[in-house]
N, C-alpha and C positions, 0 to 999 in steps of 0.2 A: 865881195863880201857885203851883206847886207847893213845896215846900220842897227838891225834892230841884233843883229848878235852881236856886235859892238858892246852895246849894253849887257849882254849877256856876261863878258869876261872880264867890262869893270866891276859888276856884282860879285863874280864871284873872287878876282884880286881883295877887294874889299872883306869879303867875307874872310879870306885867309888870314888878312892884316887884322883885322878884327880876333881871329882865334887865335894867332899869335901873341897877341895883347893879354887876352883874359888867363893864359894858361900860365902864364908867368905872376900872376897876380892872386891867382889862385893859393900860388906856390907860395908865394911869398905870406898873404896872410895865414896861412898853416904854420907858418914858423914864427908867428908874432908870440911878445911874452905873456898874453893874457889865456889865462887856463878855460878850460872849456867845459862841460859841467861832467861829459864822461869821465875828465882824466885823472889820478889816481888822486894825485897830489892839491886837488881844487878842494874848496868846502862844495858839502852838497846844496846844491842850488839850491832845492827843495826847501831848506830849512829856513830861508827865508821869507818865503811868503805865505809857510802857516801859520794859522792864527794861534795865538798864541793860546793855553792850556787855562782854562777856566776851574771856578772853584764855586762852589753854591754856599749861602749859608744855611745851616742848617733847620727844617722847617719845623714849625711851633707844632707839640706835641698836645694835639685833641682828638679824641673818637667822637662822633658826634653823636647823639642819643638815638639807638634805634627805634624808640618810641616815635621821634620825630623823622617825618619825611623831608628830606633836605635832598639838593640835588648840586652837586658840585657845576657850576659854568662858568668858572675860569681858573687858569692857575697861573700865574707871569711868572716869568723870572727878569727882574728888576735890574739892572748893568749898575752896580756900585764904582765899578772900574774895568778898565779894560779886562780885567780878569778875574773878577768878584762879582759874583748877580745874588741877590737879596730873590726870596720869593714870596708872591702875593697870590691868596687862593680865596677863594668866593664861593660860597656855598646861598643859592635861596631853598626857605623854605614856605609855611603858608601864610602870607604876609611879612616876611621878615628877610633879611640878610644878617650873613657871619661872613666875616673876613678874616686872617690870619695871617698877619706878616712880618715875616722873620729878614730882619736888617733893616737900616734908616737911623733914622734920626728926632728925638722925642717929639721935639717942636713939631716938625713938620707931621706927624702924625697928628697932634694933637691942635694942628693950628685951625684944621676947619669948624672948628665945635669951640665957638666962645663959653658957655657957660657950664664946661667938664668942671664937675665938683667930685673931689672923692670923697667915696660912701665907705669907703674898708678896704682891706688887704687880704694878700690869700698866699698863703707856700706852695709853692710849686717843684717838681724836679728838681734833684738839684740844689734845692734850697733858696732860689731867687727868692727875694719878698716882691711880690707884684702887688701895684698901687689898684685898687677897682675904681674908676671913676663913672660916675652918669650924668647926663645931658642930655638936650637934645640939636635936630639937624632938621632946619624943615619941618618944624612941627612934628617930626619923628623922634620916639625916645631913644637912648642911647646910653649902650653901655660898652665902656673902652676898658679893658684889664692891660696894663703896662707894666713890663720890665725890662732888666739888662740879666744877660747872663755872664757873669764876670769871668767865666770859663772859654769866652769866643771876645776875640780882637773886634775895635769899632769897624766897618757899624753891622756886624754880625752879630753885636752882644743885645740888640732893641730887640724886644720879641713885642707885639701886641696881638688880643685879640678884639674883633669890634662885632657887637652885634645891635643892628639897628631896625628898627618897626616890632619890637617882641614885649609883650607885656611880663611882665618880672615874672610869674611863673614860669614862663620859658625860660627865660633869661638864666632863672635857677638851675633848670635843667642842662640847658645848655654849656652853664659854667663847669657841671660836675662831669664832662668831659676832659676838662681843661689839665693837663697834669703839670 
């Protein structure tokens, strides 16, 4: 007998001891008391690692003038909480910007623009009374309309609108979208 088939019938003893081994282990963890995601009696796996169900707040109601060319490029939706997103929409037109965002927080809208003064008020939907404020940002004018809609939980109730580079007869026009 050769030596090298020697080695041949320790491989393959080994291999047997070896499957001996696993086939019992096998066994054994199928009978363990942790449920496995097909079986009847487990929760579905699944339902833990989707994301959980989101909610938008509702967005600030304006048509924008069809007299004027404006072009919508962007619309975010803002993450207020793992399950609330606030949204923020952008419209340019011919030198100017309109924003509109719906959820937040007053300060924080109003903190970039030190020298917002309000000019007047206006009803809205709803009945809100929104504050009209103007200023400006960069040498650009600015006009901010701010309210709360006491019909939506914080901070869904901030609604504003911002229109910035528009000389007041736009600014006019543009507001007579605003409901």
């Amino acid at each position: 007998m050769s030596r090298r088939s020697g080695i041949g019938r320790l491989e393959r003893r080994l291999a047997l001891v070896g499957a001996a081994l696993v086939v019992p282990a096998v066994a054994l963890t199928g009978c363990s008391a942790t449920p496995t995601p097909g079986d009847a009696d487990s929760p579905r796996a699944d339902t833990s690692t989707r994301p959980a169900a989101k909610s938008t707040c509702p967005d600030v109601l304006w048509d924008p003038p069809p007299s004027l060319q404006l072009e919508q490029i962007s619309r975010e939706l803002v993450p207020w909480s793992p399950t609330l997103l606030g949204v923020d929409t952008t419209w340019r037109g011919d030198g100017f910007t309109v924003e509109t965002v719906s959820g937040g927080y007053m300060d924080e809208l109003t903190e970039p623009y030190d020298d917002l003064q309000q000019t007047g008020t206006r009803s809205l939907q709803g009945d809100p009374e929104a504050a009209i404020l103007h200023g400006s940002f960069q040498g650009s004018p600015v006009l901010m309309v701010l309210w709360r809609d006491s019909s939506q939980a914080v901070p869904c109730d901030v609604h504003a609108f911002l229109v910035q580079g528009a000389d007041a007869d736009t600014e006019d026009l543009l507001l007579q979208g605003l409901r």
